[in-house]
ROMI-986935 format. One record per atom (N, C-alpha, C, O): residue in three letters; z, y, x. Coordinates in steps of 0.2 Angstrom, whole numbers, plus 5000, padded with zeros to 4 digits. Layout:
BEGIN
ALA | Z | Y | X
...
END
This chain:
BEGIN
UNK | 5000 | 4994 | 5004
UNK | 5000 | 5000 | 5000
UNK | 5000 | 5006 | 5004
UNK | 4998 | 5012 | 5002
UNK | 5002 | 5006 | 5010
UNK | 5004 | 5013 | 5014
UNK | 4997 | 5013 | 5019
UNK | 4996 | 5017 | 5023
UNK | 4994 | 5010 | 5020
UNK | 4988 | 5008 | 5020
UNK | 4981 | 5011 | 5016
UNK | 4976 | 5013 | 5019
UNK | 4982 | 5011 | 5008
UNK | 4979 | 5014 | 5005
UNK | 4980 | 5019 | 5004
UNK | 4975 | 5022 | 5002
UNK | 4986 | 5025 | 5004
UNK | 4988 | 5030 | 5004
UNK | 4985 | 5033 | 5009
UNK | 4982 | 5038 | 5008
UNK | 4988 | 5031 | 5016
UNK | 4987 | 5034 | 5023
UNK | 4977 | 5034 | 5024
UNK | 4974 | 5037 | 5028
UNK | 4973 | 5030 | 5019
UNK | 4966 | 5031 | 5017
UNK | 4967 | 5038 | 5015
UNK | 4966 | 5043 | 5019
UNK | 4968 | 5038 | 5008
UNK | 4969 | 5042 | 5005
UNK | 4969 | 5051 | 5005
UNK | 4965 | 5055 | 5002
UNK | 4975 | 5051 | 5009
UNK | 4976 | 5054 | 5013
UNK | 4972 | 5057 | 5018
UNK | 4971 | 5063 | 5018
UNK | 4970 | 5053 | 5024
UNK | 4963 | 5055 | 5028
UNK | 4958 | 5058 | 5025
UNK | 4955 | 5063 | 5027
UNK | 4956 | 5055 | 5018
UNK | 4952 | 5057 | 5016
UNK | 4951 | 5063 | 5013
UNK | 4945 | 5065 | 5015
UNK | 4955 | 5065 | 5009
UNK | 4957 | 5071 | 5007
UNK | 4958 | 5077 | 5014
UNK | 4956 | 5083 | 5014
UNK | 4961 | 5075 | 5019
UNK | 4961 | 5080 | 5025
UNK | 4953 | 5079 | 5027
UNK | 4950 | 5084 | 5028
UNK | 4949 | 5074 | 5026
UNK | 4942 | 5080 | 5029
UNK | 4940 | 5082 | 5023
UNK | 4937 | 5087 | 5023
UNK | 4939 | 5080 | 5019
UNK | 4936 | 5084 | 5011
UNK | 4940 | 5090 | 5012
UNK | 4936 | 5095 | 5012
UNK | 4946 | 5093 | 5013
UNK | 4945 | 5100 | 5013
UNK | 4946 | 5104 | 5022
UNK | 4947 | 5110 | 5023
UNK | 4944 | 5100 | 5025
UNK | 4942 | 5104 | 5033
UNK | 4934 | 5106 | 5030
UNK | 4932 | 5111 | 5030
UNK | 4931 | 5100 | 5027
UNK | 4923 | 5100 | 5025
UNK | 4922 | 5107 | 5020
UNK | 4917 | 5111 | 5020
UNK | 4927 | 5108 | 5019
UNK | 4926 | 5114 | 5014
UNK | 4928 | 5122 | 5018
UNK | 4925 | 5127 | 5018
UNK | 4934 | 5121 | 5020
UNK | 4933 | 5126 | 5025
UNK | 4929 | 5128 | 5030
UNK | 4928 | 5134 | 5032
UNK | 4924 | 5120 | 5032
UNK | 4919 | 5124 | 5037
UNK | 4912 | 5126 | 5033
UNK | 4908 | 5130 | 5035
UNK | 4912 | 5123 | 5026
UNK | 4907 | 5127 | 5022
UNK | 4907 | 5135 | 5020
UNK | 4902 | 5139 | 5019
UNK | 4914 | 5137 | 5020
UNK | 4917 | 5144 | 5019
UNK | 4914 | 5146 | 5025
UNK | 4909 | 5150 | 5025
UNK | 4917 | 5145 | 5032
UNK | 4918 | 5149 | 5035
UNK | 4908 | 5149 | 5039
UNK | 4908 | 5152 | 5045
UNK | 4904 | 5146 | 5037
UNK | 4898 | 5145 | 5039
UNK | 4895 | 5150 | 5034
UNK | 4892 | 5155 | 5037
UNK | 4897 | 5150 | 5026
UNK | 4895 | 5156 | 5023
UNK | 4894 | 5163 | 5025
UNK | 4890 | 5167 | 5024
UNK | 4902 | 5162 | 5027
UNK | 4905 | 5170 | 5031
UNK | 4901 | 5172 | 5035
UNK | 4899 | 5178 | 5035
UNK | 4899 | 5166 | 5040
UNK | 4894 | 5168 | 5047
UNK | 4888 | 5169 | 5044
UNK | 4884 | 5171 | 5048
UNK | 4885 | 5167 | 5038
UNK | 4879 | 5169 | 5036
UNK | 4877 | 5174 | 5032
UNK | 4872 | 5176 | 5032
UNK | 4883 | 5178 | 5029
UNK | 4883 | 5184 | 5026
UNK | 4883 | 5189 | 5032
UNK | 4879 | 5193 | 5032
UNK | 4889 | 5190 | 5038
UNK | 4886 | 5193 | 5043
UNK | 4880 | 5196 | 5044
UNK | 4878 | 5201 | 5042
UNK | 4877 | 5190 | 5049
UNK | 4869 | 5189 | 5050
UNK | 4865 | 5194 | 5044
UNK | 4861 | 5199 | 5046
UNK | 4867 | 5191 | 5038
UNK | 4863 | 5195 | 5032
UNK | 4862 | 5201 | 5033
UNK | 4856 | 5204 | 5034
UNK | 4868 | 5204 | 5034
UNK | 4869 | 5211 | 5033
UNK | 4867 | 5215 | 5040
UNK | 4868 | 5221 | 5040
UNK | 4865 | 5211 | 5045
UNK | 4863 | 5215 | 5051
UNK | 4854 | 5214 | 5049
UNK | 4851 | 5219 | 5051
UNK | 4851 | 5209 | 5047
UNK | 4845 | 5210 | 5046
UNK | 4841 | 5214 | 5040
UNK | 4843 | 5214 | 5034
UNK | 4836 | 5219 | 5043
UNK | 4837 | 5226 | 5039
UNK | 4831 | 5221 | 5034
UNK | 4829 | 5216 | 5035
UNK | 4828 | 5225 | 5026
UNK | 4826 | 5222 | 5023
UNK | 4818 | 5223 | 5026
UNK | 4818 | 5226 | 5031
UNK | 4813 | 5221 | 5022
UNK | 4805 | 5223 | 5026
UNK | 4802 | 5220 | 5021
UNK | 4804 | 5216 | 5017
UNK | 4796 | 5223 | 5022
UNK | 4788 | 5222 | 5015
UNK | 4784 | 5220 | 5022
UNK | 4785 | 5224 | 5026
UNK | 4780 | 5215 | 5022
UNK | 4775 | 5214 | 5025
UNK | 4768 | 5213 | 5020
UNK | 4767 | 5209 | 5015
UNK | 4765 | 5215 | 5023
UNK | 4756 | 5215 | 5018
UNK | 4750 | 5215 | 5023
UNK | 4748 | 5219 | 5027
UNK | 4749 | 5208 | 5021
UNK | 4740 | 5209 | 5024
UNK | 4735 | 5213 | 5020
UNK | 4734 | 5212 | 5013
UNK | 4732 | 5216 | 5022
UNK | 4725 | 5221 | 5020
UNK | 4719 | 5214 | 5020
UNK | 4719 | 5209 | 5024
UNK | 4715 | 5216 | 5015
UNK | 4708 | 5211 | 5014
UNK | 4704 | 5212 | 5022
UNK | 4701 | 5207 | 5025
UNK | 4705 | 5217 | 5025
UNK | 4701 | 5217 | 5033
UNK | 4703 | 5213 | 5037
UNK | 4700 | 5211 | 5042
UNK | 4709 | 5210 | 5037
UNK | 4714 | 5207 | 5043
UNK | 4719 | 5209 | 5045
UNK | 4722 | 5205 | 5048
UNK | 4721 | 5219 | 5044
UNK | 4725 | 5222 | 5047
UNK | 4731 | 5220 | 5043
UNK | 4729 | 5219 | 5037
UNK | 4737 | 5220 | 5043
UNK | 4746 | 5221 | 5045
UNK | 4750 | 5227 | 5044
UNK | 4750 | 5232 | 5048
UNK | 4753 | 5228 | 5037
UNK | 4757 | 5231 | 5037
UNK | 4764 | 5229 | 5035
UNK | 4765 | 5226 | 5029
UNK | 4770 | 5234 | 5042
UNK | 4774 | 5233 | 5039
UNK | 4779 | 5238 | 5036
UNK | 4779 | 5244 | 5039
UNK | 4783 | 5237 | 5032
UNK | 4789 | 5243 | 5030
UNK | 4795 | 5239 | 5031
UNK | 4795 | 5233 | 5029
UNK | 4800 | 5242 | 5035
UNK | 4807 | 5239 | 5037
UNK | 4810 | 5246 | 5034
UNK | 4808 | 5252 | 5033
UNK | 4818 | 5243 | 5033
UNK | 4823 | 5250 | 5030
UNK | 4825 | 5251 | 5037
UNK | 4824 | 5247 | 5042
UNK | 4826 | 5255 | 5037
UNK | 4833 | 5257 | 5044
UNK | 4837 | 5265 | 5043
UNK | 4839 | 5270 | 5046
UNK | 4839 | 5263 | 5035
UNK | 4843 | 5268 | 5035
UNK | 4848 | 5272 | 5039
UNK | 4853 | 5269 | 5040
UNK | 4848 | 5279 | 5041
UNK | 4854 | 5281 | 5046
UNK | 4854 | 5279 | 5052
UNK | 4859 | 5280 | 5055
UNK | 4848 | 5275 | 5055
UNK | 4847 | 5277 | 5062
UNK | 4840 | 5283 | 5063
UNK | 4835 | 5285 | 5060
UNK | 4843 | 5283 | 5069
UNK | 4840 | 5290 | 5071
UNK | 4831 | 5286 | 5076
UNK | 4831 | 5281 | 5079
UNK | 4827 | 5289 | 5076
UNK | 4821 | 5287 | 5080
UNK | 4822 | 5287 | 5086
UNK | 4819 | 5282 | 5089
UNK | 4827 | 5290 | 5090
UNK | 4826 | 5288 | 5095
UNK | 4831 | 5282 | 5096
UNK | 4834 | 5281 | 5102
UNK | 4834 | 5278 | 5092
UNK | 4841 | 5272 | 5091
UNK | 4835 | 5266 | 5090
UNK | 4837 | 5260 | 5090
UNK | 4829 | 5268 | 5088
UNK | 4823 | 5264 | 5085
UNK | 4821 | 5259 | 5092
UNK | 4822 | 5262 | 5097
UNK | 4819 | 5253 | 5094
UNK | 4816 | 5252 | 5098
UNK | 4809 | 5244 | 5095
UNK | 4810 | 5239 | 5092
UNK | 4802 | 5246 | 5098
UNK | 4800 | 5240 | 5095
UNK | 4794 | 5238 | 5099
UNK | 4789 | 5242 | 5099
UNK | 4794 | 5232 | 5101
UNK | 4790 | 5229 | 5108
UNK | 4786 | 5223 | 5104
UNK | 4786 | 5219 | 5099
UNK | 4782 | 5224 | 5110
UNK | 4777 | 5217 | 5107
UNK | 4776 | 5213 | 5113
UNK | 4773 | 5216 | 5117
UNK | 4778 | 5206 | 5115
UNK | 4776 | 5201 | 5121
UNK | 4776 | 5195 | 5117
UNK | 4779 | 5192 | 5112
UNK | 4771 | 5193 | 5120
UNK | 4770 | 5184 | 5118
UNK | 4767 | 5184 | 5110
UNK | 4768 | 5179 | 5107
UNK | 4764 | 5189 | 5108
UNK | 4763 | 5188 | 5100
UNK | 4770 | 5189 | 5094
UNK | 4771 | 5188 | 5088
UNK | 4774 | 5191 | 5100
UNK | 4780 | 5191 | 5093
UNK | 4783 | 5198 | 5094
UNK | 4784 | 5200 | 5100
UNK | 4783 | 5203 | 5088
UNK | 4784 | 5210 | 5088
UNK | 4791 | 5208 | 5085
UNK | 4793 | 5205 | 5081
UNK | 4796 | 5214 | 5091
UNK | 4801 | 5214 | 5090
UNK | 4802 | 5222 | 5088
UNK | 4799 | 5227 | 5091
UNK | 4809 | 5223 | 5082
UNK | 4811 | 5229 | 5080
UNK | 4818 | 5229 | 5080
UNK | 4820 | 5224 | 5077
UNK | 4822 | 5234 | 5083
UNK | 4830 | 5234 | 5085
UNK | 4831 | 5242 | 5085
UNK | 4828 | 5246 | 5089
UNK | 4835 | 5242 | 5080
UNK | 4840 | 5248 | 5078
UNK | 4846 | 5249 | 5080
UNK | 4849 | 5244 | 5077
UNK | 4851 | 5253 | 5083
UNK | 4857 | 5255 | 5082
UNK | 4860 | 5261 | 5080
UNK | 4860 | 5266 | 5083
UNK | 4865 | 5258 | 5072
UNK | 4869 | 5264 | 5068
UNK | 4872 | 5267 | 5071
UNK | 4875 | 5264 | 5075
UNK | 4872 | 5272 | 5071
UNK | 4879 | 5276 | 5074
UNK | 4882 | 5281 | 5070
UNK | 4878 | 5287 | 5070
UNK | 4887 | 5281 | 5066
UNK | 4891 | 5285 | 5062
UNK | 4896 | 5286 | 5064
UNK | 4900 | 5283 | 5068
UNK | 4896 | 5293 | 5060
UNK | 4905 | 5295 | 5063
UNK | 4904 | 5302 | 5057
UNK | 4900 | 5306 | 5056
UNK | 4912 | 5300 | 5055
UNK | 4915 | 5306 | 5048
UNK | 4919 | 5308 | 5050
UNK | 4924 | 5304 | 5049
UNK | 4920 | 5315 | 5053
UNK | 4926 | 5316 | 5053
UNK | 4928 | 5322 | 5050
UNK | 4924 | 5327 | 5049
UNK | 4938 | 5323 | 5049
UNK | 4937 | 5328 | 5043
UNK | 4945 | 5329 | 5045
UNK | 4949 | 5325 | 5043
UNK | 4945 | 5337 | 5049
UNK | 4950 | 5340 | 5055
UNK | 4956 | 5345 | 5049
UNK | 4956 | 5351 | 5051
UNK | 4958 | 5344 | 5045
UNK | 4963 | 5348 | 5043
UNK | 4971 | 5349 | 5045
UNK | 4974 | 5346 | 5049
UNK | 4972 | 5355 | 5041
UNK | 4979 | 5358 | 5045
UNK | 4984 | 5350 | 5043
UNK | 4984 | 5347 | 5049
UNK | 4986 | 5347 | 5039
UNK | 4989 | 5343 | 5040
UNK | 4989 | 5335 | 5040
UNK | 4993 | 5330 | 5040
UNK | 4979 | 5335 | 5041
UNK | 4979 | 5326 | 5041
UNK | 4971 | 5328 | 5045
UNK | 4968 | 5333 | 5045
UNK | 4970 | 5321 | 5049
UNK | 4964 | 5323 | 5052
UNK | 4962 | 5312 | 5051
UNK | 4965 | 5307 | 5052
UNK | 4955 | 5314 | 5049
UNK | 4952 | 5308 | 5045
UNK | 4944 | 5308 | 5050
UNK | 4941 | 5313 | 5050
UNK | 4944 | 5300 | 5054
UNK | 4940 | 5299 | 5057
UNK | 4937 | 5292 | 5054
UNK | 4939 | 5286 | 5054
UNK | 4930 | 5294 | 5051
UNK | 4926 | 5285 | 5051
UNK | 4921 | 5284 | 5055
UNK | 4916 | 5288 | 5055
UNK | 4922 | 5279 | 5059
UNK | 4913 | 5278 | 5062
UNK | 4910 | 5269 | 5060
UNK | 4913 | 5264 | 5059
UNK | 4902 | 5270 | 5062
UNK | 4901 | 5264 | 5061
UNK | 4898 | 5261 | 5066
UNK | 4897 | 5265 | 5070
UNK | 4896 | 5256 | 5068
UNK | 4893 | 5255 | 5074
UNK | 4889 | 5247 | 5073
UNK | 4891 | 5241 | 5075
UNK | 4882 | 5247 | 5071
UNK | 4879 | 5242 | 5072
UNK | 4871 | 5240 | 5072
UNK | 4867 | 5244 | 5069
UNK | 4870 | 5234 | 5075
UNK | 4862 | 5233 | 5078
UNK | 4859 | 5229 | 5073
UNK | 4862 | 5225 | 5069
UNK | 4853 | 5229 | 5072
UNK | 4848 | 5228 | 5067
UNK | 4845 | 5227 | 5072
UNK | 4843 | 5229 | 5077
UNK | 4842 | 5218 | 5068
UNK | 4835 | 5218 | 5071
UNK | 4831 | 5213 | 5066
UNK | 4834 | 5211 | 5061
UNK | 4825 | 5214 | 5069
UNK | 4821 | 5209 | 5065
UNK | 4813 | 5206 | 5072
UNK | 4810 | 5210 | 5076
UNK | 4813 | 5201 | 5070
UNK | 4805 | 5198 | 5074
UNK | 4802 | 5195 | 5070
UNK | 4804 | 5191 | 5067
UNK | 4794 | 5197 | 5071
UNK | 4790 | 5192 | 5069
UNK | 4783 | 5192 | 5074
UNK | 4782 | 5196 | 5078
UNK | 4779 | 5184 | 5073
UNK | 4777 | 5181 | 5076
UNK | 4772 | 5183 | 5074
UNK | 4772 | 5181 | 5068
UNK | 4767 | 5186 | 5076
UNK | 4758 | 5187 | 5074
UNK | 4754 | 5185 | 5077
UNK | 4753 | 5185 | 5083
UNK | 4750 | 5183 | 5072
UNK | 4743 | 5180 | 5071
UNK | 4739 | 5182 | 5079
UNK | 4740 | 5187 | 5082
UNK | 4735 | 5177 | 5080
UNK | 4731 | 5180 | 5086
UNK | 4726 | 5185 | 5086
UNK | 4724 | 5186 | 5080
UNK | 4725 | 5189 | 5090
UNK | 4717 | 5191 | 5088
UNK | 4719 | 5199 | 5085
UNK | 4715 | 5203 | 5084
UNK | 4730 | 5201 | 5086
UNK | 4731 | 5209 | 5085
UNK | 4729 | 5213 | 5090
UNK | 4729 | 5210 | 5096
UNK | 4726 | 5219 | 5088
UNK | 4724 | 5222 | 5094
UNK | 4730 | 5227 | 5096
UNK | 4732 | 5231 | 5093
UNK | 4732 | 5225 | 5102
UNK | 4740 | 5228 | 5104
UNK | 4740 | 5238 | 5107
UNK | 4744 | 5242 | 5109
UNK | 4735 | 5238 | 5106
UNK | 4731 | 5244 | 5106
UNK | 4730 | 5251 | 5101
UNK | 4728 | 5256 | 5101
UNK | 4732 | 5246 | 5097
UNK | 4729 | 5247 | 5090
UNK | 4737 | 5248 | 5085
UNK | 4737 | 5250 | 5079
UNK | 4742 | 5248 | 5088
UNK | 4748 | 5246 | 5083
UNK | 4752 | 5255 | 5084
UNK | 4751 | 5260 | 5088
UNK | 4755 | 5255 | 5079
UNK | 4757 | 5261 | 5077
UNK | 4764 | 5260 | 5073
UNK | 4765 | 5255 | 5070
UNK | 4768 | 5266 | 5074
UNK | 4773 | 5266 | 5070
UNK | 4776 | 5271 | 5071
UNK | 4775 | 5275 | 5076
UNK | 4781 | 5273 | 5062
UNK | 4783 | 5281 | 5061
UNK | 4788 | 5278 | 5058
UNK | 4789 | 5272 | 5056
UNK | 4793 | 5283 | 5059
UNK | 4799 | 5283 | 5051
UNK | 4799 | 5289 | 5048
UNK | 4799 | 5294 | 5050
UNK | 4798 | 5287 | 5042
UNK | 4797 | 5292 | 5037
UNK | 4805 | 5290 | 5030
UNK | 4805 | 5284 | 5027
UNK | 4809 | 5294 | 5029
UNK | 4814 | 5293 | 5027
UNK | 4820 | 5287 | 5025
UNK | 4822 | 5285 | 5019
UNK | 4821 | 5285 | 5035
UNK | 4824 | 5280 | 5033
UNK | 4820 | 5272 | 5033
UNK | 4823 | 5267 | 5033
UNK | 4812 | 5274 | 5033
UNK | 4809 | 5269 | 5033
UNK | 4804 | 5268 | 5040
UNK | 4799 | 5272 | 5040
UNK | 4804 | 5264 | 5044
UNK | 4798 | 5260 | 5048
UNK | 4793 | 5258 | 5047
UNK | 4793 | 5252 | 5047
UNK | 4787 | 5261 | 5046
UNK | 4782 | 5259 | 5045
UNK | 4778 | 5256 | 5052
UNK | 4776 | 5260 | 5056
UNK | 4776 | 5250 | 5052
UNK | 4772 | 5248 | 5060
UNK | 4765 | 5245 | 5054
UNK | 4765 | 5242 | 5049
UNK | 4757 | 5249 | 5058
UNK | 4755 | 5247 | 5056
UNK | 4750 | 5243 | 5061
UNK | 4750 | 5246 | 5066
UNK | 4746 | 5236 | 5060
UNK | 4744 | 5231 | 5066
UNK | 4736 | 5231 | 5063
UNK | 4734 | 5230 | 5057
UNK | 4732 | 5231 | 5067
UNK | 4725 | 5231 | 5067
UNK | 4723 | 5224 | 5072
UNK | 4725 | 5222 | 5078
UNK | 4717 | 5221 | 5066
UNK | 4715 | 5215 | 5068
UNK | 4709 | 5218 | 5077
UNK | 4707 | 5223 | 5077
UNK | 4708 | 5213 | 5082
UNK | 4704 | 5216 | 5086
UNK | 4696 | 5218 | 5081
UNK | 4695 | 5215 | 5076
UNK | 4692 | 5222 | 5083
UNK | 4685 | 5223 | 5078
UNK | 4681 | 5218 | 5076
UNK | 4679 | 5217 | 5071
UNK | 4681 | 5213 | 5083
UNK | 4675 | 5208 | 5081
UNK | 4678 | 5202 | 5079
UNK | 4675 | 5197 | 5080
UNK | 4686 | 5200 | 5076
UNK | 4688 | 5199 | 5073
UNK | 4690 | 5198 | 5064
UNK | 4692 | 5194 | 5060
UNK | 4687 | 5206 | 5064
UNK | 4689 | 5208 | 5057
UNK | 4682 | 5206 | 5053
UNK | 4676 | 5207 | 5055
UNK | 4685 | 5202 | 5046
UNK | 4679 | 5198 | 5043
UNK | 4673 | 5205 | 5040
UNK | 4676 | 5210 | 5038
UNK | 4666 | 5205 | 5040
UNK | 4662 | 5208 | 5038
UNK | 4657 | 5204 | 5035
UNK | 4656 | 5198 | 5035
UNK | 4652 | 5208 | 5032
UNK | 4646 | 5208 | 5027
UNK | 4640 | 5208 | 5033
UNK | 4640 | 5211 | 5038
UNK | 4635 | 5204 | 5030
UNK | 4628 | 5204 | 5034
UNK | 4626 | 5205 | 5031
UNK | 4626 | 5201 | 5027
UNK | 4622 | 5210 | 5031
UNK | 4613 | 5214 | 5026
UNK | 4608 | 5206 | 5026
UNK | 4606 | 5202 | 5030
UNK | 4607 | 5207 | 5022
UNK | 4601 | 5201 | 5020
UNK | 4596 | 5206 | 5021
UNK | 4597 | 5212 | 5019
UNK | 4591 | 5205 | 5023
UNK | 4583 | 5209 | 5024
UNK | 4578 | 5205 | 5024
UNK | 4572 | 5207 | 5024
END
C-alpha cells in the first residue's frame, strides 16, 4: 500500500513541476512578445517588398537596419525618461528596451535598391527585385 501511495505521490510532484514549467515557459514567451515590434510585410505584383514595422518612441538615430547573407536585420532602442521635479516630491520613470525583428529574403534583392524612413513612429523599408529579375510583358509583333 505505501508503495502505491509513494506512486501516487511522485506522480502528482511531476504533474505539478510539469505545470509550473508550462507557466514559467509562458512568461518567457510573453517577454519575447513584447520586445518583438509588430510589421505588415507585402509583395507588390513586380517582385518588389514592402515593409512597415511599429517602433514607437524610438528615436531614428536608436533605429539600426543591416542586410548580410539575405537576412535583413531591424534593431531599435527605447529610451524614456519622465521626470517631474517639485517643491516637495520629485517623480522619475524611465524605460529602457531593444526591439528587434529579422527576415530572410528572397534572392535576386537588389541591396542597392533598399530604402528606409520613419514616418510617425513607423519604419517603412522598401526592397526592390534586381531589373532583369522583375517579371515583364513581351510585345508580340
Amino acid at each position: 500500500m505505501d508503495v502505491i501511495k509513494s506512486a501516487k505521490n511522485l506522480g502528482s510532484q511531476i504533474e505539478e513541476g510539469l505545470e509550473r514549467g508550462i507557466e514559467k515557459a509562458g512568461e518567457v514567451l510573453d517577454n519575447v512578445a513584447s520586445h518583438l515590434p509588430f510589421s505588415n510585410l507585402a509583395k507588390k505584383s513586380n517582385g518588389d517588398f514592402h515593409i512597415e514595422i511599429d517602433m514607437p518612441g524610438i528615436k531614428k538615430e536608436d533605429i539600426k537596419v543591416d542586410i548580410e547573407n539575405n537576412v535583413l536585420s531591424i534593431s531599435g532602442t527605447r529610451k524614456t525618461k519622465h521626470e517631474v521635479k517639485e517643491e516637495d516630491y520629485y517623480l522619475c520613470e524611465s524605460a529602457f528596451g531593444k526591439i528587434e525583428r529579422k527576415f530572410t529574403l528572397p534572392e535576386g534583392i537588389d541591396p542597392e535598391k533598399i530604402s528606409a524612413t520613419l514616418e510617425d513612429g513607423q519604419l517603412i523599408i522598401d526592397l526592390q527585385k534586381e531589373e532583369k529579375l522583375k517579371p515583364r510583358s513581351i510585345e508580340i509583333k
